[in-house]
C-alpha positions as CSV (number, residue, x, y, z in Angstrom):
1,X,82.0,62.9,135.0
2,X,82.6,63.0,131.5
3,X,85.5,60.6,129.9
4,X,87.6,62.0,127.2
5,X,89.3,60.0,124.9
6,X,93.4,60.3,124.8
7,X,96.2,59.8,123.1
8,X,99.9,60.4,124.1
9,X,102.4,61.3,121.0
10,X,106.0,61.4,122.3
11,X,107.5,59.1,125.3
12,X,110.7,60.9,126.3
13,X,110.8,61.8,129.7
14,X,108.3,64.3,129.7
15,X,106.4,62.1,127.8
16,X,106.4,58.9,130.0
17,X,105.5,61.5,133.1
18,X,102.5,62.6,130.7
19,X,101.6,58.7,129.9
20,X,101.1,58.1,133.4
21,X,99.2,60.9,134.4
22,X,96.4,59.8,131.7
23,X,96.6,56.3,133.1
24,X,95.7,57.6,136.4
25,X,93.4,60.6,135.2
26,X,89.4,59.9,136.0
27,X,88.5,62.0,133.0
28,X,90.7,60.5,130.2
29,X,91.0,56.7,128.9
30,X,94.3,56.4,126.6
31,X,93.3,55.4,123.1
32,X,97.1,55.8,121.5
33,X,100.3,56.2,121.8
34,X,102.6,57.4,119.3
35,X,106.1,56.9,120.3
36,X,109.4,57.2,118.2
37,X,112.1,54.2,118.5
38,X,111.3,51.0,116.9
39,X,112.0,49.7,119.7
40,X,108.9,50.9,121.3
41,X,106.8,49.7,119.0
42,X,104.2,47.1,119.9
43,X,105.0,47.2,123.2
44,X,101.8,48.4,125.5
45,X,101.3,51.6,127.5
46,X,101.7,50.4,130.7
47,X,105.1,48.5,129.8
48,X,106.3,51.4,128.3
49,X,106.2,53.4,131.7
50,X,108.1,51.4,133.8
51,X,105.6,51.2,136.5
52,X,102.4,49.1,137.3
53,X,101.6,51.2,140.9
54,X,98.1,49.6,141.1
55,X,98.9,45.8,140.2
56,X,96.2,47.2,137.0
57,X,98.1,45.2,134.2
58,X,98.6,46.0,130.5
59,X,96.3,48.5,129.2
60,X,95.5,46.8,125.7
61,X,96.8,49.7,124.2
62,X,100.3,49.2,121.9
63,X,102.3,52.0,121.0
64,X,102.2,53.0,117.3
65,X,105.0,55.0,114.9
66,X,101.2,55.9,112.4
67,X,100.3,58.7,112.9
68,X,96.9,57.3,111.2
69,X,96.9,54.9,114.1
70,X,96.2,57.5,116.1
71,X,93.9,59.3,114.0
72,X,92.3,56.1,113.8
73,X,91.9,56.0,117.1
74,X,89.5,59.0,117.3
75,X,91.2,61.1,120.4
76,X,89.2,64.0,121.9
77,X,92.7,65.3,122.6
78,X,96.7,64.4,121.5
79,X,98.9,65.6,124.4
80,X,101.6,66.2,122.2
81,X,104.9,66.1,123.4
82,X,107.6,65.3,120.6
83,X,111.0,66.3,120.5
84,X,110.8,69.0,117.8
85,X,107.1,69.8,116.3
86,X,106.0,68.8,112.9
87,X,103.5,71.7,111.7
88,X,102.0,69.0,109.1
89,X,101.5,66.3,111.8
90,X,99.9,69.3,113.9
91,X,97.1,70.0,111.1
92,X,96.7,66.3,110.7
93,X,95.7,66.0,113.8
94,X,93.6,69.0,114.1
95,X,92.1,68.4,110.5
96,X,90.7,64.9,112.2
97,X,89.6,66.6,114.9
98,X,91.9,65.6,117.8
99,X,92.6,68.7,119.7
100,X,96.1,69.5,121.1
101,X,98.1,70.1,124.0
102,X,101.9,70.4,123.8
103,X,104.3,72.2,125.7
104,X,106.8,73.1,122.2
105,X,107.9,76.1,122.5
106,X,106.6,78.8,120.2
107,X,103.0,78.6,120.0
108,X,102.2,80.4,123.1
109,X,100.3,83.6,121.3
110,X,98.8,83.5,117.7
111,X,100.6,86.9,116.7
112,X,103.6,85.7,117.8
113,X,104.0,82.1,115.5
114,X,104.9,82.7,111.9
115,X,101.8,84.1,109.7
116,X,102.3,80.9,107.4
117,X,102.4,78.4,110.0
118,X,99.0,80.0,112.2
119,X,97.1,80.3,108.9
120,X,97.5,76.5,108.9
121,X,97.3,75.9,111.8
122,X,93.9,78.3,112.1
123,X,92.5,76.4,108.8
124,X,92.9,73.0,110.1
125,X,91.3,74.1,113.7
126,X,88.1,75.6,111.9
127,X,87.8,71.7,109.7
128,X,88.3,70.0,112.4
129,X,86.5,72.3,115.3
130,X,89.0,71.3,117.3
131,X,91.7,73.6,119.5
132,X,95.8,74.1,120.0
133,X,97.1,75.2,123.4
134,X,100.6,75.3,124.5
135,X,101.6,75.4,128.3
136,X,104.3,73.3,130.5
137,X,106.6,75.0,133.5
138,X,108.6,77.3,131.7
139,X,107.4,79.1,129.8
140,X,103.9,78.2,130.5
141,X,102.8,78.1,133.7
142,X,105.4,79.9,135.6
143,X,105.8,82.6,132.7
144,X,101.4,83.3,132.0
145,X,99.2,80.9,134.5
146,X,101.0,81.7,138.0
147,X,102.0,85.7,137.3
148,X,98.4,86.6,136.1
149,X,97.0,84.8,139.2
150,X,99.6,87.3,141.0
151,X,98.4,90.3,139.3
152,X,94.8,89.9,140.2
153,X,96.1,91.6,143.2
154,X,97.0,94.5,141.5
155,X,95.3,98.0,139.4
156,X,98.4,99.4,138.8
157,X,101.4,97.6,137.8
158,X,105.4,98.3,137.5
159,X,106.9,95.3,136.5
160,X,107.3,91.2,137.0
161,X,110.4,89.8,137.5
162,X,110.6,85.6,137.4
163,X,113.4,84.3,138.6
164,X,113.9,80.5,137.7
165,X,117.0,78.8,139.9
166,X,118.6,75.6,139.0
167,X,121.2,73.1,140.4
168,X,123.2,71.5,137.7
169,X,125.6,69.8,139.8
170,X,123.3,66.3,139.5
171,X,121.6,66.4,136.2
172,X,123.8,63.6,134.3
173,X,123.6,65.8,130.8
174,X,127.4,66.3,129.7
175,X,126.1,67.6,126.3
176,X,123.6,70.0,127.3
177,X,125.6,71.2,129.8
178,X,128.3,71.9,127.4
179,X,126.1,73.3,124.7
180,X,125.0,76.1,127.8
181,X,128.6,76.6,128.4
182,X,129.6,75.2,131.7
183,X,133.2,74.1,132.0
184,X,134.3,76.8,128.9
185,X,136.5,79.6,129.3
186,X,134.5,83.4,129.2
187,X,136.4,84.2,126.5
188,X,135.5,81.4,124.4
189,X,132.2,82.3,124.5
190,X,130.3,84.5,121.7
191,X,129.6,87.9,122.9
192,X,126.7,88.2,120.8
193,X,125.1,84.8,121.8
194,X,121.4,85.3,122.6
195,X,120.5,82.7,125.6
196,X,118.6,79.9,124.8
197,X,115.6,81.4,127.0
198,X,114.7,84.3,124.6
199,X,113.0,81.9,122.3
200,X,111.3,79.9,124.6
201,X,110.0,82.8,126.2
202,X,109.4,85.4,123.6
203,X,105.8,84.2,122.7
204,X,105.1,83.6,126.2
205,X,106.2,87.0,127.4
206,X,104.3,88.5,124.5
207,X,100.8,86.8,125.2
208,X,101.3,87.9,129.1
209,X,101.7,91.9,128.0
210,X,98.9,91.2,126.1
211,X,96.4,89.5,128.3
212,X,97.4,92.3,130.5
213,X,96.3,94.8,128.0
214,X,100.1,96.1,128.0
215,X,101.6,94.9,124.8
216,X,105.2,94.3,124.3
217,X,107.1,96.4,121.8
218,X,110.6,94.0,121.7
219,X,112.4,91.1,124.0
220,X,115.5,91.1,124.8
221,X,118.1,89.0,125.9
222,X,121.5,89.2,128.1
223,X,123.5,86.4,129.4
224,X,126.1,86.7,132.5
225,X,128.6,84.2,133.9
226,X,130.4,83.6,136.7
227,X,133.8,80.9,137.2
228,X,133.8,78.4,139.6
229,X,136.4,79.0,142.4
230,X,138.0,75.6,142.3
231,X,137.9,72.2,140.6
232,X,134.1,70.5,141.0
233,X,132.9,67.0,140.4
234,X,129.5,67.1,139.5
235,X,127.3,64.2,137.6
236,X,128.0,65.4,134.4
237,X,131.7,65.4,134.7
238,X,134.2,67.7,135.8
239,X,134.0,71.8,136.1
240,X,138.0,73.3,136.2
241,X,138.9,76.2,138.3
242,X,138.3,79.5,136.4
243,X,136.0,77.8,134.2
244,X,132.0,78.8,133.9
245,X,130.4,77.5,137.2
246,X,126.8,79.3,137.0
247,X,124.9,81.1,133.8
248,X,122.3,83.9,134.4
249,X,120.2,84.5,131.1
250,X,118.2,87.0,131.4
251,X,114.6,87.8,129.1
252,X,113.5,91.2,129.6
253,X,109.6,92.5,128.0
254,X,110.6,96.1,126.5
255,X,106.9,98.8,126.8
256,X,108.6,102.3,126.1
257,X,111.6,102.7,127.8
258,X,111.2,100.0,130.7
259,X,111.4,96.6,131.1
260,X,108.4,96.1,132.3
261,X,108.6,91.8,132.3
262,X,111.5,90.2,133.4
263,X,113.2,86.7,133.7
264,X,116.5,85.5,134.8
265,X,117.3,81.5,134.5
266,X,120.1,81.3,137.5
267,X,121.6,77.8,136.4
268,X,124.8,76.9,138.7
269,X,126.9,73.7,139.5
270,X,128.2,75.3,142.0
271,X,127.9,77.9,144.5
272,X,131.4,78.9,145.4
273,X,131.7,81.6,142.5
274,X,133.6,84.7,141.2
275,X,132.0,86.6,141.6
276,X,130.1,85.9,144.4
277,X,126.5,85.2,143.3
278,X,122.9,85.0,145.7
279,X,121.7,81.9,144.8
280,X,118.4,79.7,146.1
281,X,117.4,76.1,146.4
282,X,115.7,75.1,142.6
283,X,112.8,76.4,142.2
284,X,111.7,80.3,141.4
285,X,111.2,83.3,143.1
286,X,108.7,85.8,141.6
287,X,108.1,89.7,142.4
288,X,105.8,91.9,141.3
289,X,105.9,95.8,141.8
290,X,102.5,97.9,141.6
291,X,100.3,99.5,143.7
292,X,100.0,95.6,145.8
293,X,103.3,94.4,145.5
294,X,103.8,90.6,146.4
295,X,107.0,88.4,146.4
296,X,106.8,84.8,146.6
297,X,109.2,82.2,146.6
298,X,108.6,78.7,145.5
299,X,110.9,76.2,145.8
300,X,111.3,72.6,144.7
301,X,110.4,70.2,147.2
302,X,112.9,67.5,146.4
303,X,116.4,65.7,147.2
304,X,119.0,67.2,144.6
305,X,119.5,63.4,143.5
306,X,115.8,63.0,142.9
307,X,115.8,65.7,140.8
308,X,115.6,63.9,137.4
309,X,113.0,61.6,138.4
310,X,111.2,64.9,139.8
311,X,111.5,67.2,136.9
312,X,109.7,66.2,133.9
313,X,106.2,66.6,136.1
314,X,106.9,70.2,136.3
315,X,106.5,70.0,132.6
316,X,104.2,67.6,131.7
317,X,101.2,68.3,134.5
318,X,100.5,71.4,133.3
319,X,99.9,69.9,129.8
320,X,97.6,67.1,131.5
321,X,96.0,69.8,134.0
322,X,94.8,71.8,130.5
323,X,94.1,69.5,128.4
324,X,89.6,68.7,129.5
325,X,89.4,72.8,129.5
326,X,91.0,72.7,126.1
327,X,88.5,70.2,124.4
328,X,85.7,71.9,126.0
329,X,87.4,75.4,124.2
330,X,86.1,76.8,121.2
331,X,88.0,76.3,117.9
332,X,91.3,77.7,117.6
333,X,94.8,78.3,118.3
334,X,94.5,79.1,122.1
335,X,96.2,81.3,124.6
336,X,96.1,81.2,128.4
337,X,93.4,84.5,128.3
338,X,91.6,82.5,125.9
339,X,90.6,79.8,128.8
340,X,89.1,79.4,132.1
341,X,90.7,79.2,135.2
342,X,92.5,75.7,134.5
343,X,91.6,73.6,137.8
344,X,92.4,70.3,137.6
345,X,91.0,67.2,138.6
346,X,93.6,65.0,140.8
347,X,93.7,61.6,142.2
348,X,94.4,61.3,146.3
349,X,97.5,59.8,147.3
């Protein structure tokens, strides 16, 4: 089995859960780790996890804020997981030849990113030979990777509709929570507010439709609310009666007159709403209509209090799962039609 060589830019939560997956990976040896706080600085890999599962002591390898430490360190592949992305850093990194996986939002499908930014980005693949590809949970895997292995069921297609649930009522985040507007009157909020999801998913959407041979003519968004019922006490902090209780942001893929791709992110704190909402467990529900129509349901396999511990996999496997398919790839800014079936190559536990 071949051994690629790996560096991890970015230790927030998703990138910790990333750190530790290419500790455990048999393909992939850590050569870097770019991280962020000066307080992380120096300190090594393993430390820097929290964990030691297999008594394996430090790794030797010290987190760096150079990015020509990492350069230095010759990586077949950066899994790149910062908290905003630096287009510079990017071409750095494929100019030296390390290719990338990242799940930042945006660079999903080549005609969708800025012409500017994928002429770079295109130019520093080609002097490098080296490859970008973004993926994670959503969008990513449960927006291109799982609805395209649904539609190999199908010849003729109507439409997909995701549906994404989420329990609030544990995540500890007071401030994203109020930035999404839970706990704010309806009225407060701006009619004309696009939800957060119709940029995370507009590239995503558009590289689907396209894979698909059906390509997208617009996105569009809509968000809904609904009030909680009565006063709730949830991680975050409190939710008043009357206030917003549950958000459904909806993303829809516009071909002619139909709305042919759809996704809803159902995000509630609680269930006792006005009006009364159908809501599931986290986790989404997918149907698509055509000539084999399928609906499946997956749900999240975890305590609501585990959640936080639970969630940044969802986000960073995916990344990990890609990233040997992606350094085998040819040259390029990459989109899921662009690779093989992305199998990856797990440890028994």
């Amino acid at each position: 089995m071949s051994r690629y060589r790996v560096a991890q830019w970015g230790t927030g939560n998703v990138g910790l859960q990333a750190l530790r997956a290419i500790l455990d990976h048999p393909a992939m040896e850590l050569v870097a780790v770019r991280v962020f706080s000066p307080a992380k600085i120096g300190r090594d890999a393993r430390e820097l996890t929290g964990s030691d599962p297999l008594g394996a002591g430090s790794t030797g390898i010290v987190a760096t804020g150079s990015i020509e430490d990492v350069i230095a360190a010759r990586p077949h592949c950066v899994i790149y997981l910062p908290d905003q992305p630096d287009v510079d850093d990017m071409c750095r990194l494929l100019e030296a030849g390390a290719n990338l996986v990242t799940a930042c939002i945006g660079f999903n499908q080549r005609a969708s990113l800025d012409p500017q930014v994928l002429g770079r980005l295109e130019a520093a693949c080609a002097a490098g030979s080296s490859s970008l590809y973004s993926t994670g949970s959503s969008p990513g895997w449960s927006t291109e990777v799982m609805p395209l292995t649904l539609m190999m069921m199908q010849r003729r297609f109507e439409s997909l509709t995701i549906t994404d649930y989420a329990d609030m009522a544990e995540r500890d985040s007071p401030i994203m929570l109020e930035r999404l507007g839970f706990g704010a009157q309806v009225e407060d909020m701006d009619p004309n507010r696009q939800p957060v999801t119709v940029q995370s998913t507009t590239s995503s959407f558009n590289a689907l439709a396209a894979a698909i041979g059906l390509p997208l003519e617009e996105v569009v968004g809509s968000v809904e609310y609904a009030l909680a019922r009565k006063r709730e006490v949830i991680a975050a902090g409190v939710i008043e009666a009357g206030t917003i209780g549950a958000i459904r942001m909806g993303v829809f893929g516009v071909r002619g007159d139909k709305r042919i791709l759809r996704r809803y992110s159902t995000w509630y704190v609680t269930r006792d709403l006005d009006p009364a909402w159908e809501l599931r467990e986290s986790g989404w529900s997918m149907q698509v209509k055509g000539d084999t129509s399928l609906d499946v349901t997956i749900a999240f396999d975890v305590a609501p209090e585990d959640y936080a511990a639970y969630s940044p996999g969802l986000t960073a496997h995916p990344v990990i799962n890609a990233a040997c398919h992606v350094i085998e790839a040819q040259p390029g800014v990459l989109e899921t039609r662009d690779l093989p079936m992305l199998t990856p190559q797990l440890i028994e536990s």
